[in-house]
Structures are given as structure tokens and as C-alpha cells.
Phi, psi and omega in degrees: 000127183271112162245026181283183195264091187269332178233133200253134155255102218239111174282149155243310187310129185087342178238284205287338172203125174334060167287199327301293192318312181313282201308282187316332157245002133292332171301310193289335183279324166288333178273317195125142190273022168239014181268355190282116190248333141193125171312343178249020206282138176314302183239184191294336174293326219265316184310311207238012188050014189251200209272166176279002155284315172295303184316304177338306189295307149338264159000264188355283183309325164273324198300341207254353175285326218264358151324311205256016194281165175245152207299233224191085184281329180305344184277297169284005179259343163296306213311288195291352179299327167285341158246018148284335169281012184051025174275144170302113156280082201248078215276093183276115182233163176241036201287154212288144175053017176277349193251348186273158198271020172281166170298299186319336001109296183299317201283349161258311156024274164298318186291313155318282198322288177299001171274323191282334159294331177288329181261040165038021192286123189299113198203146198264280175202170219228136173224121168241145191243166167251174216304317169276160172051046184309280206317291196304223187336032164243318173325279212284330185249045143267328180279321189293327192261014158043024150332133155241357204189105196230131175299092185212184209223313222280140192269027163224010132296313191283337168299331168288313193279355188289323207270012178232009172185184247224082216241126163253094172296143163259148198253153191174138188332335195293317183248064153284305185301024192291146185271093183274163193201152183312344167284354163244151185233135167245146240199137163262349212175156186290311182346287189309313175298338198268334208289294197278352151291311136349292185266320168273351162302301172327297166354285234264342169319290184321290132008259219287318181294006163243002174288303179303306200282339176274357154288302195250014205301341171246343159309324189266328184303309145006263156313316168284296207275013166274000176299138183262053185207359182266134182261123154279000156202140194347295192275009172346303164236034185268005165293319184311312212278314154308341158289317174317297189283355173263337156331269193262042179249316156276028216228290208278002153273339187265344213248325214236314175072054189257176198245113164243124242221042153115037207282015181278358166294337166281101190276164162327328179185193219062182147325137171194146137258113146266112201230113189251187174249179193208106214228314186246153155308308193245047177299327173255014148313298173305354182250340171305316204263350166299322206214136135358310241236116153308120182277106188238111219261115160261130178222166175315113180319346169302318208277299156303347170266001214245189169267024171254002292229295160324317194277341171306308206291293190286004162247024179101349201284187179215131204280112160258153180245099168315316200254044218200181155299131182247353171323286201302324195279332155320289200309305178318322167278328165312276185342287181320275177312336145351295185268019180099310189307164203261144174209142164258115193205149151281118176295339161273359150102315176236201160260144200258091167184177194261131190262158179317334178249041165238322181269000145336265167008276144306322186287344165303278184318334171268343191261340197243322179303277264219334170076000187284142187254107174227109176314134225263344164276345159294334227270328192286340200258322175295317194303311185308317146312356180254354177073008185289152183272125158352298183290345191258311182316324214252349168276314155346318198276320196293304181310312160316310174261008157246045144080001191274348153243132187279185186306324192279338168276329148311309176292315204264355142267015191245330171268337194224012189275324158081027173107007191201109146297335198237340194313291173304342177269348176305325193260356177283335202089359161302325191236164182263152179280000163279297172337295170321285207341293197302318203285345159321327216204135194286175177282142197259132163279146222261026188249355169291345179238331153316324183279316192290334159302291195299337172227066121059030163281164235230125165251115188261078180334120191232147172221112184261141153237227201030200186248136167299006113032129155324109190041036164331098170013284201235000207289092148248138155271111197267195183200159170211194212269167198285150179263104183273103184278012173264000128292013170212174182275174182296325180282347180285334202260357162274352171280342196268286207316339178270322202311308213304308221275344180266031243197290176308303120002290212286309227276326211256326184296327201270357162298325208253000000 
């Protein structure tokens, strides 16, 4: 049975293009800017109380500013990515007057039609539904075009359509109050969307590959035991693994000084993830050095190709292909946990720092975007010296386009930030401090709570910081308590699961 994701439904008003925002600040230069009764109201009677006549009258006054607004790129750059990926693309809208059988009818069209070409956005066909009795006919043609995955903003659309396939809404005040249910996701940014595409697709894989195993259940036990390192019995590598660590767990404590923090939150036995955040290369030491229990660690297949490459095999670790099938190294770890054993991973997947052809990039983007004349190897040896973490970079950019920092305060916290970029607008008042906090830490990959759903295992959440250093200061690994995800949906234990670990984080900065 195939469950991958072949048809995508893409709203535009509200995903591709900010109506909210236009109407809260076109309303307030049209009402008067006190005029405003709620900020979180869909439309303009809701917003601004007045009649569905004055609204008319707006609309009148405006539509051809809010015709030219531009579209959402972080938004068309999930769109097209999902359709480089041979997925459908299909953009269902009530966008105003498309339906009607008039010139006005044709000229908006057109209009719509030609916006999405001018943002180069990638698309199949375009299905316009009408304005009224939206949510119900966005419904019946996601079922006639067999949706696997529909994009929307409005919350009693996204609550309709939720109930025949899997709707990632984008959040904006109007659905803060959305009736969530396993079929919705809210989504900030094309990231978050591509994330949670992601994730139901693993879903929905997972689904069918557990269908099929109840057929097929010994052809694949089969298939997993020609990997030759998956343990069929428990203690497979604990001499090995246990001499490495009685080696070097006091070697790299006598060397590093790192402060371990509750590590009694690590049970004894069962099933377990230990799942953290990944900020150094040697980020799963300190947790090596916490606990008895062979750890069997995923790490990149590069490391397995190397000269370490034996020592890797034979203490256990499990061999990932970033760029590749991630299937087998699943089963592999699924396997481990089968059997009782401990499996170790970052949730964020990668190291939260900046690599060279990212900030190459950045120095693109300020000299041709943005226009600043910066030598591109100086430009590089600083940024590189400031140590930042990738996500407050990558919030920093968010920030840029929507306008909440202008160009020069950008350059100048990219340059001069000293590890923490974002830190002055936390004290300015520019970012909220739930805003700082989260930008600590990268968007988390679905696969700790996916294994852990799926082989009933316990996940004990970790967070290491500080610096790697000779008798190092600040270097500490805290622990909390194990998260059992067989009491929550997938999306509460992946919220428990950032609450904790950036909780944790908070807890180790505000120590030092």
C-alpha cells in the first residue's frame, strides 16, 4: 500500500498572502486607528464593528493595493519544494470575485493567475471555490482531487477539512482558538510546514508499513537481520562498549569538568531516548559519562566511512545517511529498543551552528540583497568567530523580512553579537521572551517520539551547554524527568518533548 503524499492543497488568501495583516493596518488608516474592537476578528465587520456596507466600501477603496501585495516567499518556497518532490500542487481559493461568470470575474483571475507567476510559484491547477459557504466546498474538492495535505489559514475551514485528510494551518490571531484534533497542525513559517509534512508523511508511512508487517512480519525480521551490528540479544556490545567508557568517561571528566545534573532521571532498564539538543561534536559525551547503559548513539554515516569507522561499528552506534534512505537506521534503532537497550539522538537532527556554505550565503545575501560592501573572507572569519547559533541567525532573517529590524541592525548583530544575536532585542523589547528562549534551539525532527510511540519506550529529555574547554566552567548536562508518549498524541509529546529540553537550556544559562 503507498502512503506517500502525492496532492498538496495550497489556500492563497491568508497562506500566500497576508490578509490579515493588510486589513489591521489598512482598516486602522481607514477607521481611524482607535478604532479597532478586535484584533483578532476574521474580517473587517469583525475587526473594526462596522456594517457589511462600510466593509463593502473598504474592499472598494483598497482591493487593487491589497491585488499588489506580495506574496509570502517563505511560503512559496515550501510550495515549490513540495512540488520538486513530484507532489501536485493545487491552489484552492474563495479568493474575491473569481467565481463570478463576469469581466470582473475574468480580471481577477487574472489577476491572481499573474501574481503567482510574477513569485514564480509552482503549481498544477488553481480550483476556485466561493466566498460564501467556503469551508463546505473547499471540503467536496479536496475529496473530488483525492488531498492528502491541505494548507489553510481560516479556522472553521481548517476544522472542516481536518475531518477527510491532514490540514496545516497557518497561524495568525483569527485561529489561535482552532479546535485541534489529530488532523491539525499550526504552522508559523514554510519551515514549520515542510517539518510537519514531514511528519505526516512518516505517519502515514508508518501506517502502512504496519499493515503490511502483519503479513509480512518475517520477510522484514529477515531483511533487518542482514544489517550485521542490530542486536538480537541485548548485551550484544557491552564489553566493548563498556572498556571504551570505563577508559574514556574519566579521561574526558578529569579533561572537560563537565557538571551532570539529575542524571537519576535515567532508568536502569527498559527501553529509553536519550534525546537532547546538539550544539558541539562531542555533545554525547556528557551523557556517556552520566549513565552505565550502553548507549547506542546515531550518528552521521560519514563518521562510519572514516578512520573511526570500526570503532563506531563495534561500540554500537547506528550508522545515519542524511542524504539517503533514514528507513534502515530507523529499524535499526527500533531493533535496539525491542530488546530493552538505551538509543541516543538530537532532536534537532544537526548541530546548531553556522557551516560555511551557509554563512557564504549570508555574505551573498547582504552584498547583492541588501547591498552592504563587505569582503567576503573577512566577512567569513568574523561571523565564524562569533560562534552563533544557526537558529537566532535564522530568526534574525525572519525578522529582517518582516520588517521588525531594519537592514543595518541586522548587519550590526551579525557582527558584533558576541554568541547571542538576538539577546539585545530580548532587552529592547523587540522579541518577547518566549521568542528568545525558542530561537535557542532549531526545529526538532519527528523521529524521538515517532520510535518512542511506536516501541512504547520512555524519552528522557537532556540539554548540554557550555563550552568545551580544559576544566571547563560552564559545561553542563542537565536531565528531567522520562516523557511516557503513549499518554499523549503525537503533537502534545512533541510539545512536552521542546517544552522540556528548552526548559532545560533556560535552566543551565541561568546557573552560569
Amino acid at each position: 500500500m503507498n502512503k506517500s503524499i502525492k496532492n498538496v492543497g495550497v489556500d492563497f488568501d491568508g497562506v500566500l498572502k497576508d490578509i490579515y495583516g493588510f486589513q489591521l493596518k489598512q482598516g486602522k488608516q481607514y477607521f481611524g486607528e482607535d478604532a479597532v474592537v478586535n484584533e483578532k476578528g476574521f474580517e473587517i465587520k469583525d475587526m473594526f464593528a462596522c456594517t457589511k456596507k462600510q466593509q463593502g466600501k473598504f474592499w472598494l477603496k483598497n482591493i487593487l493595493k491589497y491585488e499588489k501585495l506580495p506574496l509570502d516567499e517563505d511560503v512559496i518556497e515550501y510550495i515549490n519544494q513540495q512540488y520538486d518532490e513530484g507532489k501536485k500542487i493545487y491552489i484552492i481559493t474563495g479568493h474575491a470575485h473569481t467565481t463570478e461568470k463576469s469581466l470582473l470575474g475574468y480580471i481577477f483571475r487574472k489577476l491572481l493567475e499573474n501574481s503567482l507567476k510574477e513569485y514564480g510559484v509552482k503549481y498544477h491547477e488553481i480550483k476556485y471555490v466561493s466566498e460564501s459557504n467556503n469551508a463546505s466546498e473547499k471540503l467536496e474538492v479536496c475529496k473530488s482531487l483525492n488531498i492528502d495535505i491541505m494548507i489553510e489559514d481560516k479556522k472553521e475551514n481548517i476544522e472542516e477539512i481536518s475531518s477527510f485528510c491532514p490540514v496545516i494551518g497557518k497561524k495568525n490571531p483569527t485561529n489561535e482558538d482552532v479546535k485541534y484534533n489529530s488532523n491539525i497542525y499550526m504552522a508559523n513559517n514554510g519551515q514549520e510546514m515542510s517539518d510537519f509534512t514531514s511528519k505526516i508523511e512518516l505517519l502515514r508511512q508508518e501506517t502502512s508499513l504496519s499493515q503490511d508487517n502483519s503479513s509480512n512480519e518475517d520477510n522484514l525480521n529477515k531483511e533487518v537481520k542482514n544489517v550485521d551490528y542490530i542486536p538480537f540479544k541485548r548485551d550484544q556490545f557491552k564489553i566493548q562498549y563498556g572498556i571504551v567508557r570505563a577508559i574514556g568517561s574519566p579521561c574526558f571528566q578529569n579533561y572537560y569538568n563537565p557538571t551532570i545534573i539529575d542524571r537519576e532521571f535515567i532508568p536502569k532498564d527498559g527501553p529509553v531516548i536519550l534525546c537532547g539538543n546538539h550544539l558541539h561534536v562531542l555533545d554525547q559525551f556528557p551523557v556517556i559519562c552520566s549513565t552505565k547503559r550502553t548507549t547506542h548513539w546515531m550518528a552521521k554515516k560519514e563518521y562510519f566511512d572514516g578512520k573511526l569507522g570500526s570503532f563506531f561499528r563495534h561500540t554500537g552506534a547506528i550508522s545515519v545517511d542524511r542524504f539517503g534512505d533514514p528507513s534502515q537506521s530507523k529499524l535499526v534503532a527500533e531493533n535496539y529498543l525491542d530488546v530493552g537497550s538505551a538509543v541516543g539522538l538530537f532532536a534537532e537532527g544537526t548541530r546548531n551552528h553556522l557551516k560555511r556554505e551557509y554563512i557564504e550565503q549570508l555574505h551573498k545575501f547582504i552584498t547583492s540583497e541588501l547591498h552592504f560592501n563587505i569582503l567576503k573572507e573577512q566577512f567569513i572569519e568574523n561571523i565564524t568567530s562569533q560562534s552563533l547559533l544557526l537558529s537566532q541567525v535564522q530568526v534574525l532573517q525572519q525578522l529582517l523580512k518582516s520588517n521588525r529590524v531594519d537592514e543595518y541592525t541586522f548587519l550590526e548583530l551579525l557582527l558584533n553579537s558576541k554568541g547571542d544575536c538576538l539577546i539585545k532585542l530580548l532587552i529592547n523589547g523587540t522579541l518577547t521572551e518566549e521568542e528568545y528562549y525558542d530561537s535557542l534551539l532549531l526545529p526538532f525532527k519527528h523521529g524521538a517520539v515517532s520510535m518512542s510511540k511506536k516501541k512504547n519506550s520512555l524519552i528522557v529529555p537532556f540539554a548540554v551547554t557550555g563550552s568545551y574547554e580544559k576544566n571547563s566552567k560552564d559545561l553542563t548536562v542537565r536531565y528531567d524527568e522520562p516523557i511516557d508518549t503513549s499518554k499523549l498524541s503525537f503533537e502534545e509529546a512533541e510539545l512536552q518533548l521542546r517544552t522540556k529540553i528548552l526548559s532545560l537550556v533556560k535552566q543551565n544559562r541561568n546557573m552560569h
